[in-house]
C-alpha positions as CSV (number, residue, x, y, z in Angstrom):
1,X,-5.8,211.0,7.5
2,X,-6.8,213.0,4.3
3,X,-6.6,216.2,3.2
4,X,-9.9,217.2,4.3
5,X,-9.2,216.7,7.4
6,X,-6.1,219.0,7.0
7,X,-8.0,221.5,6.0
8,X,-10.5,221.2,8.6
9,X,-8.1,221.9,11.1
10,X,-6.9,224.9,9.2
11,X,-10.4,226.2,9.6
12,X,-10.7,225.1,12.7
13,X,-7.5,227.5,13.7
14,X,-9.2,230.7,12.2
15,X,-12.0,230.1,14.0
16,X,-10.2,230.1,17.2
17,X,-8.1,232.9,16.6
18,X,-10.8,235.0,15.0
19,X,-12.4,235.5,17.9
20,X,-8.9,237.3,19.9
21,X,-7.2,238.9,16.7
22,X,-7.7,240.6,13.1
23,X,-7.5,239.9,10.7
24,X,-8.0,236.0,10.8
25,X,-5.7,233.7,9.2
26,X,-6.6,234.6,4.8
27,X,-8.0,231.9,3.2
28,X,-6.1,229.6,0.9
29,X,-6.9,229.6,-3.1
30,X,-4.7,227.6,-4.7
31,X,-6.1,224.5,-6.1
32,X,-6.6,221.3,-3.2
33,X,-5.1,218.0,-4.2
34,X,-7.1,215.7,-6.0
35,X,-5.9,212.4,-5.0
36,X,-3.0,211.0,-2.6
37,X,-0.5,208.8,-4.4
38,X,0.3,210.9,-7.6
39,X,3.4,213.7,-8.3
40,X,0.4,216.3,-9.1
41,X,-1.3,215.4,-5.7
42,X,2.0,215.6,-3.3
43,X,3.2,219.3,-5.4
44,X,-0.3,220.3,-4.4
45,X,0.1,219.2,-0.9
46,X,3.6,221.1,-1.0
47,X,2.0,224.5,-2.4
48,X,-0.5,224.3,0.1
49,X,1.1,223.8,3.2
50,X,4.0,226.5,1.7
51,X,0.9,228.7,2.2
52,X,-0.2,228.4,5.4
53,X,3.2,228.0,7.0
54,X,5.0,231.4,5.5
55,X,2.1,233.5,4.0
56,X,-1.1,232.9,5.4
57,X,-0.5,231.7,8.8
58,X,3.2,232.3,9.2
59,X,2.8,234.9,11.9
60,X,0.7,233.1,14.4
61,X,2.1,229.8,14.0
62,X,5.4,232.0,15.0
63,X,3.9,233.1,17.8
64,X,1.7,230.1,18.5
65,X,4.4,227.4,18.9
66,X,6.4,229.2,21.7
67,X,3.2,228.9,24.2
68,X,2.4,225.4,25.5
69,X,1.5,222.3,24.4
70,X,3.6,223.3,21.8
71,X,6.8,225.3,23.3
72,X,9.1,224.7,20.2
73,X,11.9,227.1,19.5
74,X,13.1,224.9,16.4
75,X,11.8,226.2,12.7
76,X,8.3,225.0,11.2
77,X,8.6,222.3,8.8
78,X,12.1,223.9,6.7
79,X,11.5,221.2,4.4
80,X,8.0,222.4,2.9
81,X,10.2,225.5,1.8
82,X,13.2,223.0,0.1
83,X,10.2,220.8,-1.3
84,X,8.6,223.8,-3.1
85,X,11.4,225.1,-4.5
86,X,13.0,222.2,-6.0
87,X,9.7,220.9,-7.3
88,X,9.0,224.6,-8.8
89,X,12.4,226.4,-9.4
90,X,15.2,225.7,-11.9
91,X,18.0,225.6,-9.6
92,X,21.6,225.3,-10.6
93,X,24.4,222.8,-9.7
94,X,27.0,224.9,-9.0
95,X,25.1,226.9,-6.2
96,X,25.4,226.2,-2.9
97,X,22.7,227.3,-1.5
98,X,20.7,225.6,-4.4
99,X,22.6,222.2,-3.9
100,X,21.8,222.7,-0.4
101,X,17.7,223.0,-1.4
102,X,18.0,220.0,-3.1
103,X,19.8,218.0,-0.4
104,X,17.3,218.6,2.1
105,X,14.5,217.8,-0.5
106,X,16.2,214.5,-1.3
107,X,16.8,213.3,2.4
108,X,12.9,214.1,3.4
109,X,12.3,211.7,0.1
110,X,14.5,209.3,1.3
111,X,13.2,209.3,4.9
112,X,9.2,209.6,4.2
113,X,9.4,206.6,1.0
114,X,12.8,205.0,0.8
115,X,14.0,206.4,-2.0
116,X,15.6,210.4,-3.4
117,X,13.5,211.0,-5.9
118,X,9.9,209.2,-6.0
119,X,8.4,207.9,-8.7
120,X,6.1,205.1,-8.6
121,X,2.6,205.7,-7.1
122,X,3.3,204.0,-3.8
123,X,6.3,206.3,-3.1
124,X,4.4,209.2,-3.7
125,X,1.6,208.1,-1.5
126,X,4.3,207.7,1.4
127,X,5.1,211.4,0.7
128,X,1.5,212.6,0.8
129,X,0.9,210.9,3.8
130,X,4.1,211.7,5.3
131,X,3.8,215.6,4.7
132,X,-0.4,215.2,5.5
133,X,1.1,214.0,8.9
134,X,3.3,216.5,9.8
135,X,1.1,219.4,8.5
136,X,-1.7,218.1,10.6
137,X,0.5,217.7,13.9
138,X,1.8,221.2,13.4
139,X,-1.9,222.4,12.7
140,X,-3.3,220.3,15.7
141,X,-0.7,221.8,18.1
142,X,-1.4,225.8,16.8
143,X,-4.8,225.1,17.7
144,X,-4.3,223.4,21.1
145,X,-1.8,226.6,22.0
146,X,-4.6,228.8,21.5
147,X,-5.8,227.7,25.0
148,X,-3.3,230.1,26.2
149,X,-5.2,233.1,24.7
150,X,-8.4,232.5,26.6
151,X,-6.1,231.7,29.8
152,X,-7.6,234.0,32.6
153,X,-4.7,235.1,34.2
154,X,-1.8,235.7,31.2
155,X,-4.8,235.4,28.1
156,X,-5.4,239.3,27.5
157,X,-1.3,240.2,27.0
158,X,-0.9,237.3,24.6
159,X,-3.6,238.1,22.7
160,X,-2.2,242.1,22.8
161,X,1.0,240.8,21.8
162,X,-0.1,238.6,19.0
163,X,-2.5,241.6,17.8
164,X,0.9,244.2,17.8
165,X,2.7,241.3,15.9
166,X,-0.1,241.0,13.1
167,X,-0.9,244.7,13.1
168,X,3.5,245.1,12.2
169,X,3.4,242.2,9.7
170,X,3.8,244.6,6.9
171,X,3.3,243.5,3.2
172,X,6.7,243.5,1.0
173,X,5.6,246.7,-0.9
174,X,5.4,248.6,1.6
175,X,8.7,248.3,1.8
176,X,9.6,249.8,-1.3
177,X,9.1,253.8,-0.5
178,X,12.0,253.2,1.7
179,X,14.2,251.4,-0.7
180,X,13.7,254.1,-3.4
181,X,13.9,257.0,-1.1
182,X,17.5,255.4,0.1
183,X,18.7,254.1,-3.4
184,X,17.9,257.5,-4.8
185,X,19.7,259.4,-2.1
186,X,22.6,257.1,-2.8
187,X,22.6,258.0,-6.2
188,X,22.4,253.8,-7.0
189,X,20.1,252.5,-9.9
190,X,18.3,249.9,-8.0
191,X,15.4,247.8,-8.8
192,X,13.3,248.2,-5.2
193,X,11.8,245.1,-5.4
194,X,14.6,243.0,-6.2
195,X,16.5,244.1,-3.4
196,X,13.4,244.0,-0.7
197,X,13.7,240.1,-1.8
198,X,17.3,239.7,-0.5
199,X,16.1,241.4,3.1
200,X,12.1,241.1,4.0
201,X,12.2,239.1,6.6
202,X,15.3,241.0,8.8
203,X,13.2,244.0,7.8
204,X,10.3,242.6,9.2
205,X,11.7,242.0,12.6
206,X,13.1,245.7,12.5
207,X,9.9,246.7,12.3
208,X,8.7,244.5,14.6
209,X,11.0,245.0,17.3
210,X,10.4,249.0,17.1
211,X,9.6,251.3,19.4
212,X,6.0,252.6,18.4
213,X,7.2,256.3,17.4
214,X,10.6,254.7,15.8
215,X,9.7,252.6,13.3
216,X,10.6,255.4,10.2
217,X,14.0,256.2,11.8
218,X,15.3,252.8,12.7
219,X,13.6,251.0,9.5
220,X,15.2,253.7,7.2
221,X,18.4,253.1,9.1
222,X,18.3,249.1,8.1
223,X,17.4,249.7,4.8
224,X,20.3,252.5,4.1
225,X,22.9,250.1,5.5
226,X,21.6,246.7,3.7
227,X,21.8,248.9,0.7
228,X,25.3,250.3,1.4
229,X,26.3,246.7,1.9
230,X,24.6,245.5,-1.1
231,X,27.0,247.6,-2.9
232,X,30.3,248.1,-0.7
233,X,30.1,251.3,-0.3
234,X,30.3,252.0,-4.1
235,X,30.1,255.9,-4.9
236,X,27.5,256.7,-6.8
237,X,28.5,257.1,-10.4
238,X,31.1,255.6,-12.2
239,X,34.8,257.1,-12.2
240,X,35.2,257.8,-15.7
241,X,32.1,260.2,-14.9
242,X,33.8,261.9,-11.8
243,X,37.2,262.1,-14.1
244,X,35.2,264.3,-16.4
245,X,33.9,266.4,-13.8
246,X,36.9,267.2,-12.0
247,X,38.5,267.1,-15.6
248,X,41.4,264.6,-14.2
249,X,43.2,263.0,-17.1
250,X,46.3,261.7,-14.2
251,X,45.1,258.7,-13.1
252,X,46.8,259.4,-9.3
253,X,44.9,262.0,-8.8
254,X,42.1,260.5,-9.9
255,X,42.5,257.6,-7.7
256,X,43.1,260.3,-4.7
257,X,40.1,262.4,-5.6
258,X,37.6,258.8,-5.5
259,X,39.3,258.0,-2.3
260,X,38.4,261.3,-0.9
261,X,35.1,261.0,-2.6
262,X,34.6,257.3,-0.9
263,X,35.3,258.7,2.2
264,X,32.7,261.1,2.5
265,X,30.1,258.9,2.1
266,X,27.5,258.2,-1.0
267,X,25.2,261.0,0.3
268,X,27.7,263.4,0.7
269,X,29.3,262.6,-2.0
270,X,26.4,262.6,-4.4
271,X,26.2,266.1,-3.4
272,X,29.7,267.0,-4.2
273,X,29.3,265.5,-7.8
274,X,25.9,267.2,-7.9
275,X,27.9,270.4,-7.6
276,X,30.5,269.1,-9.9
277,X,27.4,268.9,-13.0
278,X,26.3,272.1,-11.8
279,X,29.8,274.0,-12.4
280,X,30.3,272.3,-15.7
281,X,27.0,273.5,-16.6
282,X,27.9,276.9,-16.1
283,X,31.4,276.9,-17.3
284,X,30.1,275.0,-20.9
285,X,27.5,278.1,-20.9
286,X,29.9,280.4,-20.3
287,X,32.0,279.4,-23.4
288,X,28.8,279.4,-25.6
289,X,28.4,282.8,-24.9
């Protein structure tokens, strides 16, 4: 096996499902590996099959490996992801989910060459060959399952379903006009695209799973609650703020006036305080006068 035999498959898969669905899997630019039993090589390897398993080809591998030969319900090749980032991130010890990266990392070392952490040309081949392997399989399989889309009697529904799947496979931004609309009715000071990291993929299945004519509603629905979540419910401008507004120097009635605040609700209560600017406008003009 070698890599371009890999990537012969991978073009052998957009041909087959080029001629049921658009657009066909995108092509893959980042630079091919140059040789088999180096670090350089096997990172290479890593990048590329990152690619085609969760950008490129992520949504009809999805779909691909429920229909038969394949039938898997089990996740594609996690360990590409844990790979990737431990070869390319700085992560930190005391994290959890980071140790957890590079525990999964180190036990697909230790499995494909012998050893945690390669280092001598012979344990890097293992990995290249290892990861060629499984990439290839998973490849092989994606392009036996696209049988199913020629099938005569269930081939025209799969390929409609497949179509409604890429057609719904939104890019991140255009995510973003719905996290500023919701962050700036909450009143919040929220960087869009930060917080469209923490939640794409949920959001992508919201608008997957959609009714045709409901896609606004329920995606601006998700997105308002991940955000509310995101920050407990905070109110939308800090207390000293409201204390000035509702001129409170008793800090009891301050605490019952954010209380009552909380309750209503950031909208609503962005409102409220938006009244509350709007009065001490007027009474500071008033006393100018």
């Amino acid at each position: 096996m070698t890599f371009t035999i890999l990537h012969t498959h991978f073009t052998t898969l957009r041909r087959r499902l080029a001629v049921h669905v658009k657009p066909a899997l995108a092509e893959i630019t980042v630079d091919a590996p140059r040789g088999d039993a180096d670090e350089l090589s096997f990172m290479r390897l890593v990048a590329w099959g990152y690619i085609v398993l969760n950008e490129s080809a992520r949504v009809p591998l999805g779909f691909l490996k429920a229909l038969p030969p394949w039938s898997s319900a089990a996740a594609l090749l996690p360990h590409v992801g844990a790979l990737r980032t431990s070869m390319s991130h700085n992560l930190a010890f005391d994290s959890t989910r980071d140790v957890k990266t590079m525990r999964a990392a180190s036990d697909w070392y230790s499995r494909s060459c012998g050893v945690g952490s390669p280092v001598s040309d012979a344990q890097w081949n293992a990995c290249f060959n290892k990861l060629l392997e499984e990439l290839s399989q998973a490849l092989t399989l994606a392009i036996q399952a696209c049988d199913q889309l020629a099938d005569p009697i269930d081939g025209s529904r799969l390929v409609s379903e497949l179509q409604l799947r890429l057609d719904r496979d939104w890019p991140g931004y255009v995510f973003d006009r719905y996290v500023d609309r919701a962050v700036e009715n909450f009143g919040y000071g929220l960087n869009a695209v930060d917080v469209r990291g923490l939640h794409l993929a949920n959001w992508r299945k919201v608008v997957a799973a959609a009714k045709e004519d409901q896609i606004e509603q329920v995606l601006t629905q998700r997105i308002e609650a991940d955000i509310l979540d995101y920050m407990c419910n905070a109110l939308p401008v800090p207390a000293d703020e409201i204390a000035h507004l509702l001129r409170y120097d008793d800090q009891a009635a301050l605490a019952a006036a954010l209380m009552a605040l909380r309750a209503s609700g950031p909208s609503l209560a962005k409102d409220v305080l938006g009244r509350l600017r709007d009065l001490s406008s007027a009474a500071a003009a008033a006393k100018t006068e």
